[in-house]
C-alpha positions as CSV (number, residue, x, y, z in Angstrom):
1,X,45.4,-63.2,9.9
2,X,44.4,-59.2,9.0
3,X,44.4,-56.8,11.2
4,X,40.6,-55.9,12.8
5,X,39.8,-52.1,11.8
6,X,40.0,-50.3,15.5
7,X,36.8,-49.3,16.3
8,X,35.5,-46.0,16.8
9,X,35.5,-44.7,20.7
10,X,31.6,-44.0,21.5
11,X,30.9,-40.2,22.3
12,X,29.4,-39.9,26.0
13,X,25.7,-38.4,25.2
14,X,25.7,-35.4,27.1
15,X,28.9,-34.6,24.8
16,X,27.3,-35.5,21.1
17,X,27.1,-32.5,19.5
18,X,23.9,-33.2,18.0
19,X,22.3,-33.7,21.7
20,X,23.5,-30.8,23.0
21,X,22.6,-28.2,20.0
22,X,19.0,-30.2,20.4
23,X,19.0,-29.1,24.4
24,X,20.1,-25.5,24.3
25,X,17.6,-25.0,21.6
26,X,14.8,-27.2,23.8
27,X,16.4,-25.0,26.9
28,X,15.8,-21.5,24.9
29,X,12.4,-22.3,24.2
30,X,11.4,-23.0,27.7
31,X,12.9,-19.9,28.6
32,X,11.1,-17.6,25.8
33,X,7.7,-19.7,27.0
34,X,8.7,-18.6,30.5
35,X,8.9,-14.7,29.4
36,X,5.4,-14.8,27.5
37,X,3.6,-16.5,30.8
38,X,5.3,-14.0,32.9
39,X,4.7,-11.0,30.9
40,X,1.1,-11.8,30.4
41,X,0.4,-12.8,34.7
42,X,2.1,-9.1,35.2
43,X,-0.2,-7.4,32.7
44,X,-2.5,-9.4,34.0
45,X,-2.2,-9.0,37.3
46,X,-2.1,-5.0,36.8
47,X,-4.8,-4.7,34.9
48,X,-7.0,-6.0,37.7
49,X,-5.0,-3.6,39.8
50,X,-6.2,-0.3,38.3
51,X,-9.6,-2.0,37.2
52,X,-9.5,-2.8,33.8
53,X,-11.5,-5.5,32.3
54,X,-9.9,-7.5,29.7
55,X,-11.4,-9.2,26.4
56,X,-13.3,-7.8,23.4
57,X,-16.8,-7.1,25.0
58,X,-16.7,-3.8,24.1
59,X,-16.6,-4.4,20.4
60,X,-19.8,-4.2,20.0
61,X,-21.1,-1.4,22.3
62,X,-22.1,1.5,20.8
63,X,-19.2,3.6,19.1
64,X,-21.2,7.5,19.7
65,X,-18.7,9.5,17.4
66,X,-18.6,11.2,14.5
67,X,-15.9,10.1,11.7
68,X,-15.3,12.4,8.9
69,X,-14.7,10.2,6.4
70,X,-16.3,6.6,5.6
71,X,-15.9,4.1,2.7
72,X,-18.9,1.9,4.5
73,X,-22.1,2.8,6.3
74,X,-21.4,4.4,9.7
75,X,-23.4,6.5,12.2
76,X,-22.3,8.0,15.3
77,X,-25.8,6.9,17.2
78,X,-26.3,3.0,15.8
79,X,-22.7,1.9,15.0
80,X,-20.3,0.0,17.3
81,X,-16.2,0.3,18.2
82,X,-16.1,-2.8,16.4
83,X,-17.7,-0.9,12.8
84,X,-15.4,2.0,13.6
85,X,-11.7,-0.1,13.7
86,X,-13.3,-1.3,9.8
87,X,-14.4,2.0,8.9
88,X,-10.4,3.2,9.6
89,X,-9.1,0.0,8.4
90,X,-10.7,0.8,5.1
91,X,-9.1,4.2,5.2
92,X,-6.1,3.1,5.6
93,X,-6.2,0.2,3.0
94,X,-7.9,3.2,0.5
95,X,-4.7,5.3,1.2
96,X,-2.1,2.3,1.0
97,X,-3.1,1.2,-2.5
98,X,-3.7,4.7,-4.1
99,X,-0.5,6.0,-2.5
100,X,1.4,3.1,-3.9
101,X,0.2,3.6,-7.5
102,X,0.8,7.0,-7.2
103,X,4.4,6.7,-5.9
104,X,5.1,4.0,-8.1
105,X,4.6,6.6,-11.7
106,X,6.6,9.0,-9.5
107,X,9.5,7.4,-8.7
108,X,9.9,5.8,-12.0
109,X,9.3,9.0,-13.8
110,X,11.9,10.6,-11.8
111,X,13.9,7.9,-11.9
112,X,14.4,7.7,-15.2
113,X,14.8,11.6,-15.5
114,X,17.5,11.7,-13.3
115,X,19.6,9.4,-16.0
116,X,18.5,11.6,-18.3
117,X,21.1,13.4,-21.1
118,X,19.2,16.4,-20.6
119,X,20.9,18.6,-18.2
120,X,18.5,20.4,-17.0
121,X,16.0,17.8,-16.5
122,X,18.6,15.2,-15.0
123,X,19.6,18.1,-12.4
124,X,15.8,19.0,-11.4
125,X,15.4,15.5,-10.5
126,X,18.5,15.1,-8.5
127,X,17.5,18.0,-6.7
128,X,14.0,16.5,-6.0
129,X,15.2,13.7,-4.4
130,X,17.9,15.1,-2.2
131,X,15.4,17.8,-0.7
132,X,12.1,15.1,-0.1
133,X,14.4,12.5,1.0
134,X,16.0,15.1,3.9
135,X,13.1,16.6,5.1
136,X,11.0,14.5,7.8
137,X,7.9,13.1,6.6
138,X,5.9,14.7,9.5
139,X,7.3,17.6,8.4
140,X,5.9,17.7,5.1
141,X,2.6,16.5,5.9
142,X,2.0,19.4,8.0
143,X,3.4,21.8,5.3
144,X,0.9,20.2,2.6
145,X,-2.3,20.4,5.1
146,X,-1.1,23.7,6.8
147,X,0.6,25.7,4.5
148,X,-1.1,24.6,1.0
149,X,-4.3,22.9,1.4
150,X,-5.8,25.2,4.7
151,X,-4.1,28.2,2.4
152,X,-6.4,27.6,-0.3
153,X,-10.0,30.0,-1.5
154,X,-12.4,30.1,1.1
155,X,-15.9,28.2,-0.4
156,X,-17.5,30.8,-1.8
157,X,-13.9,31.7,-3.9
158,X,-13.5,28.1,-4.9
159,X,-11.3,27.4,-7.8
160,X,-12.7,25.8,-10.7
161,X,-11.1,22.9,-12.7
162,X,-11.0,21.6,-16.0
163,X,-14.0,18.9,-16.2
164,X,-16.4,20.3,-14.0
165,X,-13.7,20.0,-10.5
166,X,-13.4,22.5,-7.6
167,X,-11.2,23.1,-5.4
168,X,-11.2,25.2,-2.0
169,X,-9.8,24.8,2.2
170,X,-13.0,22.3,2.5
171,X,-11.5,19.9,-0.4
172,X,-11.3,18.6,-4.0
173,X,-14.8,17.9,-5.4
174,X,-14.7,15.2,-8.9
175,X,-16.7,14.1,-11.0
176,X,-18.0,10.7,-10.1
177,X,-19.8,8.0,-11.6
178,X,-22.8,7.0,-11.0
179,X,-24.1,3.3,-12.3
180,X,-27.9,4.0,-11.5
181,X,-28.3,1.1,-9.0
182,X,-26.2,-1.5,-10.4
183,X,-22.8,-0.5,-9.2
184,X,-22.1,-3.3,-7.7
185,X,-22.6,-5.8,-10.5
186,X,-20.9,-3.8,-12.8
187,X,-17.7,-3.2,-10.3
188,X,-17.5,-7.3,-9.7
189,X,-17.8,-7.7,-13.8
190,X,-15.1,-5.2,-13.8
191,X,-12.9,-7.3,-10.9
192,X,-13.3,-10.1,-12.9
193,X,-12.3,-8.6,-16.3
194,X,-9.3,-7.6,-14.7
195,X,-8.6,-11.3,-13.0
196,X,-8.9,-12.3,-16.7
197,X,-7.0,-9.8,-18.2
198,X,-3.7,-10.6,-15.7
199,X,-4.5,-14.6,-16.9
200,X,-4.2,-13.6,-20.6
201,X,-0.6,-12.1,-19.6
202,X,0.3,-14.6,-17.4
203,X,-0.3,-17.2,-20.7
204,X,1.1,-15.0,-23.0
205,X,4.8,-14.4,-21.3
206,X,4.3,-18.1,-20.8
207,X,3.8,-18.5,-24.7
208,X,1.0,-20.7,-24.5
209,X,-1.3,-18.0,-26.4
210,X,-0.3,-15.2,-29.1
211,X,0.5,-11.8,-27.5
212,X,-1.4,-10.0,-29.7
213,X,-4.6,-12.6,-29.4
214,X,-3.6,-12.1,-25.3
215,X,-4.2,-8.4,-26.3
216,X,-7.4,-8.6,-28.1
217,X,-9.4,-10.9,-25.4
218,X,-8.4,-9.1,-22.5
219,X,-9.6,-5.6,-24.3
220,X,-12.6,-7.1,-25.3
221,X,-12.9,-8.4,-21.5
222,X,-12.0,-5.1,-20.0
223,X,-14.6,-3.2,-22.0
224,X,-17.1,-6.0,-22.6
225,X,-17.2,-7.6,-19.3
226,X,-18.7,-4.4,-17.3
227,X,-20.6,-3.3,-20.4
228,X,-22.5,-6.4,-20.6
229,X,-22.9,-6.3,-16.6
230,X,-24.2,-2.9,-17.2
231,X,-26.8,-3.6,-19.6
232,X,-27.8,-7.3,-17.8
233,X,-28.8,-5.3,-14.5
234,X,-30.0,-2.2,-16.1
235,X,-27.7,0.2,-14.4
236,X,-27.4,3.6,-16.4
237,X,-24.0,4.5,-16.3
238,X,-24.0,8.8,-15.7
239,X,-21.5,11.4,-14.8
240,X,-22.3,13.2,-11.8
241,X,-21.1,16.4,-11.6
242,X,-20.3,18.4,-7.8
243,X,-22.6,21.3,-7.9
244,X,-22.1,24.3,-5.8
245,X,-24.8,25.2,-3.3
246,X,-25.3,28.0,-0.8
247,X,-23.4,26.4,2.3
248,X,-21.9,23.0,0.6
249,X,-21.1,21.0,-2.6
250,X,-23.9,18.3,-3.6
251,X,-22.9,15.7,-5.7
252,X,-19.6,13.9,-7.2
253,X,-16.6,13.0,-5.3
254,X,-15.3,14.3,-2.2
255,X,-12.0,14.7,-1.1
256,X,-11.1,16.0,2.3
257,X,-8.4,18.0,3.3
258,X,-6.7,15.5,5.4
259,X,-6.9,12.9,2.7
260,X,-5.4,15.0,-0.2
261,X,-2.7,16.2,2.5
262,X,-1.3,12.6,3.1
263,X,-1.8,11.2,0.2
264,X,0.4,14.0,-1.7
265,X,2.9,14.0,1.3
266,X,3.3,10.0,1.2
267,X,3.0,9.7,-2.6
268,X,6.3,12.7,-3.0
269,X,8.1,11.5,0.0
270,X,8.1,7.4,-1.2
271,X,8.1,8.5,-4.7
272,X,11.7,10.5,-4.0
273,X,12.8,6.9,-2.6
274,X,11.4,5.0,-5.1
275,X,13.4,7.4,-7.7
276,X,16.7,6.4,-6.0
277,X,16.2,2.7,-6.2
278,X,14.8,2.9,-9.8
279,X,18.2,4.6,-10.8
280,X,19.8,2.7,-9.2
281,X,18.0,-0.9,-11.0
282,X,18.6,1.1,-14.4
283,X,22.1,1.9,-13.6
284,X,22.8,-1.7,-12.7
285,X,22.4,-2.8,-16.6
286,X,25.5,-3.7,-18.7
287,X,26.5,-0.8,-21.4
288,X,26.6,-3.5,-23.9
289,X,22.8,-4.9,-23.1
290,X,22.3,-0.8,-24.4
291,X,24.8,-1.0,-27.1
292,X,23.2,-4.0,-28.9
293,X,19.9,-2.2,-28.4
294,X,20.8,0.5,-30.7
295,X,23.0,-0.9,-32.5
296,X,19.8,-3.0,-33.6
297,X,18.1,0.1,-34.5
298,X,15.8,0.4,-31.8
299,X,14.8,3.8,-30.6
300,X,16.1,5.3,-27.2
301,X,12.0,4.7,-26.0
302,X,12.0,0.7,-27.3
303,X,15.3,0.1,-25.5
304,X,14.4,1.7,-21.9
305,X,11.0,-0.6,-22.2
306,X,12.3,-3.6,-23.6
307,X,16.0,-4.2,-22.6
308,X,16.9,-1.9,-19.8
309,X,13.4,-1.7,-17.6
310,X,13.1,-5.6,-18.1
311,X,16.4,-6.6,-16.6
312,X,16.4,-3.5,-13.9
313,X,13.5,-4.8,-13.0
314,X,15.3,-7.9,-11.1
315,X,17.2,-5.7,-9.3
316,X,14.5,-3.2,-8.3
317,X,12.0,-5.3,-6.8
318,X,13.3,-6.0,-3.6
319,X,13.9,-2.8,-2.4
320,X,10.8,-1.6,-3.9
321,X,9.1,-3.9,-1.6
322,X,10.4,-2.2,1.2
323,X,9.2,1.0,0.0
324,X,5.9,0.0,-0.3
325,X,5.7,-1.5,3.3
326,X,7.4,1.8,4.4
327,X,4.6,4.0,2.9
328,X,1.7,1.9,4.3
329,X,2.9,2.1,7.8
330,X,4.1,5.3,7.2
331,X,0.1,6.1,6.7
332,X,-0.2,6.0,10.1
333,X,1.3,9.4,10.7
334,X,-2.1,10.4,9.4
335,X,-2.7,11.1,12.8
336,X,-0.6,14.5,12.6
337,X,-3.4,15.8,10.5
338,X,-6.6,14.5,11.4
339,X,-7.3,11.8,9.2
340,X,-9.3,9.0,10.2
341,X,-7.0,6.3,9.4
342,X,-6.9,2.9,11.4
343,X,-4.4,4.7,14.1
344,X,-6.4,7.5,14.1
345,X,-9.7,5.8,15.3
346,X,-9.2,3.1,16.7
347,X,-5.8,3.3,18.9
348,X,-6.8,6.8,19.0
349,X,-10.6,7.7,20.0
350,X,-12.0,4.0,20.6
351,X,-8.6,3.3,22.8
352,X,-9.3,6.9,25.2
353,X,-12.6,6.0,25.5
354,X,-13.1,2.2,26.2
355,X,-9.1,1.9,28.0
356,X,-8.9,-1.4,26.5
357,X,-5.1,-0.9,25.5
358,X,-3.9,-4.0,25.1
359,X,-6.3,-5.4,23.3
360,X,-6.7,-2.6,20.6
361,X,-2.7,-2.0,20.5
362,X,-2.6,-6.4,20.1
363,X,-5.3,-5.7,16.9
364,X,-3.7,-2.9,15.1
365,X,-0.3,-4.9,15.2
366,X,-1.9,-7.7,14.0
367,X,-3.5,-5.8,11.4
368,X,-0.2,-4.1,9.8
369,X,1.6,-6.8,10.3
370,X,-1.0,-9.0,7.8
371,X,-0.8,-6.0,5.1
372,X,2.8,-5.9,5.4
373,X,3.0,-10.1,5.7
374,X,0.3,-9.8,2.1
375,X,2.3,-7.2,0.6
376,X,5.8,-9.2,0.6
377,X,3.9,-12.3,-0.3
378,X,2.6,-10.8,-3.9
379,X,5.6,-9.1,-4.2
380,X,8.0,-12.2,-3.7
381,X,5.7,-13.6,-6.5
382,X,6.6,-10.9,-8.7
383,X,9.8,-11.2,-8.0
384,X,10.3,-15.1,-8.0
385,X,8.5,-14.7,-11.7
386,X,10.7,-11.8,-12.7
387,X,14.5,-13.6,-11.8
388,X,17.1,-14.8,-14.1
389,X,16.7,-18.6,-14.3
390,X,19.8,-20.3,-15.3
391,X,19.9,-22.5,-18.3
């Protein structure tokens, strides 16, 4: 008669070690819940101590300041504290996606100078980054808004650019466009040529269309799209020009002090970081990936865009990410200098005069956390798109 397999002692419960990983986590949860529910009766408790009413009524009581600068329809006598915190979000968002263009051409530019076989060049570069990359960005804020902007012509000396520009300690006046009533349908047509345009690339990597019929449409969408928007709603498309007047500068686009100050201090300052991890990307690539390159005959320009860039591209991504989160809440030092950023207005002004701290601190969080949550989410899409896939 065989031998009956011995059976296997049964583990006590409290001693599984299944159980017990499930009840210290179970245990640590009660305990964080705990925290919150204590954390909020204290604040709680002492903001009925120094009387302060909680919630958002005062969003919509009336806001009674002036705001320098605003994307969207604002007045100091009608609008409310919740129409300021979107007039400063907007400023903030307008600074965060012009700054991160801007830093972007910078810090490749640089980047690619510093591994240039030009000495002189290669040198200037290295020295750009090491002295922006040292130097706190407070620091240089105040020396662009101080030292350069506040330095510049009084009005009446302004300086006058090429295309019909000026420039004085008030700001940099443009030329803007003016589409005669039908801005808005043009600028969606344009949104929407744009949304096609990425499609047509998207298809084309994807080699479900012909790169160079990819090409074609989306130029013909880019320039067709608002053009036929244009004529369908019978906006005139014109250049206005700033004019000097006695005491001010009618027309074209303004740029105040404050803005041109952070914008150059975040777009230098990010760009010297961005340099760093663009050299670093380019470095990464094999000599032989290079090697191959030429010795196919292609030119020192083709193999940078189409065999080095391509493949440093996998390895600069992530850390350009960072960057870009970096320089968005680094906007918020825009406070420093008087720009009406998010910070600015409404954890600044709206916070002083309404006390409501914990609710405006709660929303401004919130708020930079979602562009910074937004920001890694496109960005991780890039990247996922842009990875080696084994084959």
């Amino acid at each position: 008669m065989a031998n009956a397999p011995a059976s296997t002692p049964e583990v006590p419960f409290l001693r599984d070690p299944r159980v017990r990983s499930v009840l210290w986590q179970a245990l640590l949860i009660l305990l964080l819940i705990a925290a919150a529910v204590g954390l909020f009766l204290l604040a709680a408790a002492n903001l009925q101590r120094a009387h302060i009413t909680s919630g958002f009524g005062f969003w919509n009581q009336p806001a009674g300041f002036d705001i320098s600068q605003t994307l969207i329809d604002y007045s100091s006598s009608t609008s409310t504290y919740g129409r300021a915190f979107w007039v400063g979000l907007c400023n903030t968002l307008l600074v965060a996606a012009v700054g991160i263009v801007l830093a972007t051409i910078v810090g490749f530019t640089i980047g690619i100078a510093r591994l240039s076989t030009n000495w002189l060049v290669a040198h200037l570069a290295a020295g750009y980054v090491q002295l922006i990359r040292n130097v706190p960005l407070v620091l240089q804020l105040l020396f662009w808004y101080n030292a350069v902007l506040k330095a510049l012509p009084n009005f009446g000396d302004s300086i006058h650019l090429p295309g019909g520009g000026y420039l004085n300690n008030r700001g940099l006046y443009l030329p803007a466009v003016d589409f005669g009533g039908g801005g808005d349908v043009v600028l969606a047509a344009l949104g929407a040529a744009i949304a096609i345009m990425i499609a047509l690339v998207v298809l084309a990597r994807r080699g479900r269309i012909a790169a160079g019929l990819a090409t074609a449409l989306a130029l013909a969408g880019l320039i067709g799209l608002p053009v036929g928007a244009a004529l369908v709603s019978g906006a005139q498309v014109s250049f206005v020009f700033p004019q000097l007047s006695r005491f001010n500068v009618r027309g074209g686009l303004e740029m105040t002090p404050e803005l041109v100050a952070l914008l150059t201090g975040l777009v230098i300052y990010t760009g010297a970081f961005i340099a760093e991890t663009v050299r670093a990307g380019l470095s990464a690539v094999q000599r032989g990936q290079v090697e191959a390159a030429q010795a196919l005959g292609l030119s020192r320009l083709l193999t940078l865009r189409r065999v080095i860039i391509p493949q440093a591209m996998r390895v600069i991504i992530p850390p350009l990410t960072s960057q870009y989160l970096n320089l968005t809440k680094n906007s918020s030092l825009a406070v420093a200098i008087g720009y009406p950023d998010l910070v600015q207005i409404f954890t600044g002004t709206v916070l002083n005069q309404t006390g409501q701290a914990v609710e405006i601190v709660a929303v401004t969080m919130a708020v930079y956390l979602v562009i910074s949550l937004t920001t890694s989410f496109v960005m991780n899409i890039y990247n996922a798109r842009m990875a080696l896939r084994e084959r």
